[in-house]
C-alpha positions as CSV (number, residue, x, y, z in Angstrom):
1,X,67.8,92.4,149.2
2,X,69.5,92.9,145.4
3,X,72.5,91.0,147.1
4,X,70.1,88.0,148.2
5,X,68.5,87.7,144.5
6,X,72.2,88.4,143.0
7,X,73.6,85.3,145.0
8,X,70.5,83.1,144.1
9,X,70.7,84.0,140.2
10,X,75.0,82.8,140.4
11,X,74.1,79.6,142.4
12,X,71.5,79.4,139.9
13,X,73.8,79.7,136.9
14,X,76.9,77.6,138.3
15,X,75.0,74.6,139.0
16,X,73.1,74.2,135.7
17,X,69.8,74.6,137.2
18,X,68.8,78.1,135.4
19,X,65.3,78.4,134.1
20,X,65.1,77.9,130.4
21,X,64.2,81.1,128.8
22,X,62.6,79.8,125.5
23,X,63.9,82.0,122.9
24,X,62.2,84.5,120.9
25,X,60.9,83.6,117.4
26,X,63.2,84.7,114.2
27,X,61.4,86.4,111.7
28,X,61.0,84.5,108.3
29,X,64.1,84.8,105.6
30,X,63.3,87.9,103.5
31,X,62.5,86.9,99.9
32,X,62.6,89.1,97.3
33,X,60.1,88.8,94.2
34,X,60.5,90.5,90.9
35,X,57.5,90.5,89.3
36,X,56.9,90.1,85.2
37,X,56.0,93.1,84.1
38,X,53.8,93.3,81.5
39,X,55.0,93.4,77.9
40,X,54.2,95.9,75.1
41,X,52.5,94.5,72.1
42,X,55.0,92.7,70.0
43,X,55.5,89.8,67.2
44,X,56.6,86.4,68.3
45,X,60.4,86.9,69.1
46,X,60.0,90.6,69.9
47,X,60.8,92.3,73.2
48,X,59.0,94.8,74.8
49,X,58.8,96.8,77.7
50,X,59.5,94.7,81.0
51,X,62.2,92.5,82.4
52,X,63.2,89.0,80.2
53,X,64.9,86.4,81.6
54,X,67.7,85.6,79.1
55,X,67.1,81.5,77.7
56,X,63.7,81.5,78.6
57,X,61.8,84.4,78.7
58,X,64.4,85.5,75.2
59,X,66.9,84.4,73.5
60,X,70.5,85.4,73.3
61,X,71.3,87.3,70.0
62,X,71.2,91.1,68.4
63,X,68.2,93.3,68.7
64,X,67.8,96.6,67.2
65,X,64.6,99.2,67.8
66,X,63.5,101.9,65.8
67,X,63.3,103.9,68.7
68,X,59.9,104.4,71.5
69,X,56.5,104.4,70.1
70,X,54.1,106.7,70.2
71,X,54.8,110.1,71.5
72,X,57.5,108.7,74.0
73,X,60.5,110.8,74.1
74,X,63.0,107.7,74.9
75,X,63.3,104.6,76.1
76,X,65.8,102.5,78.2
77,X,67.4,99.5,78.5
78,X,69.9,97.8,80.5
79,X,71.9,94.3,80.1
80,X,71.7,92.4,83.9
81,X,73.6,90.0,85.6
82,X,70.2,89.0,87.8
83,X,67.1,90.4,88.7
84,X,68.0,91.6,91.9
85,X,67.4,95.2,91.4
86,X,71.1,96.0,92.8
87,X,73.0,98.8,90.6
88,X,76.1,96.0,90.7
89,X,73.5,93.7,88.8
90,X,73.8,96.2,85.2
91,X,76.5,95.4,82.8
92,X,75.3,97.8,80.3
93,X,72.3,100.4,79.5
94,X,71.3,102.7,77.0
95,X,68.9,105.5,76.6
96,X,67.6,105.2,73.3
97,X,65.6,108.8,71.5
98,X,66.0,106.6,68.0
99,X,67.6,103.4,66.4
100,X,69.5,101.3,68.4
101,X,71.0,97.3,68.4
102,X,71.8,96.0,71.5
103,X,73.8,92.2,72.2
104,X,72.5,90.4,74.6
105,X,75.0,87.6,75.8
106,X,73.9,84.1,76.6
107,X,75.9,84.7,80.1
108,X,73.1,87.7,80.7
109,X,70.5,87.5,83.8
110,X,68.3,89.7,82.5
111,X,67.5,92.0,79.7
112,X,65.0,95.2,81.2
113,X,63.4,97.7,79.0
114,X,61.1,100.4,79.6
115,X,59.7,103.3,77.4
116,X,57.8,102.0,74.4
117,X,60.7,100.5,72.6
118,X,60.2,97.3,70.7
119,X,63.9,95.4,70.3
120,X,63.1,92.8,67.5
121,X,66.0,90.1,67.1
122,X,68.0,90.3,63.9
C-alpha cells in the first residue's frame, strides 16, 4: 500500500497537478520601541535622567553636572550612536560620583543618563 500512495504523490508532482498547500502565515516584522523615559526636573536646556535624541530632543554642545542629586551615590551616562539598546550602539560613558562635562557630537544618536544627574549645557 505505501508503494501505491508513493507512485500517486510522483505522478502527482511530475505532471503539475499537486494540491496547493496554502502556506502558513509569517509572523509580523519585530519592532523595537524605546520608550521616553521620563526626565528629572530641569531648566529649559537642561538634561536629565532618560534617553535624548541628539537635534531634537537636545542640542549638540558641552554639558557639565555637579554630580547626582540627592542622596544618589553616582550617576551614568553614555554617548550613542542609536537607540537600539545594542552594546555596539555606545561611543562613550561615564560614571560620574561628582563634576563632570561631557561633548556631545552633532553626529550622536542619543545621549542616556540615569542617576539624578542634571547635565546643563555650557
Amino acid at each position: 500500500m505505501k508503494r501505491s500512495l508513493l507512485v500517486v504523490g510522483t505522478a502527482l508532482a511530475v505532471s503539475g497537478c499537486a494540491p496547493s498547500i496554502p502556506a502558513a502565515p509569517r509572523p509580523p516584522a519585530e519592532t523595537v520601541t524605546v520608550a521616553a523615559q521620563p526626565e528629572a526636573e530641569a531648566t529649559s536646556g537642561d538634561i536629565g535622567d532618560g534617553t535624548h535624541i541628539v537635534g531634537s530632543d537636545i542640542e549638540p554642545g558641552t554639558y557639565s553636572t555637579d554630580g547626582p542629586s540627592n542622596d544618589r551615590r553616582a550617576c551614568s551616562w553614555a554617548r550613542l550612536s542609536d537607540t537600539t539598546g545594542d552594546t555596539s550602539s555606545y561611543l562613550a560613558s561615564g560614571y560620574e560620583k561628582g563634576k563632570a562635562t561631557v561633548t556631545i557630537k552633532e553626529s550622536d544618536g542619543a545621549f542616556r543618563t540615569q542617576g539624578g544627574c542634571t547635565w546643563v549645557k555650557k
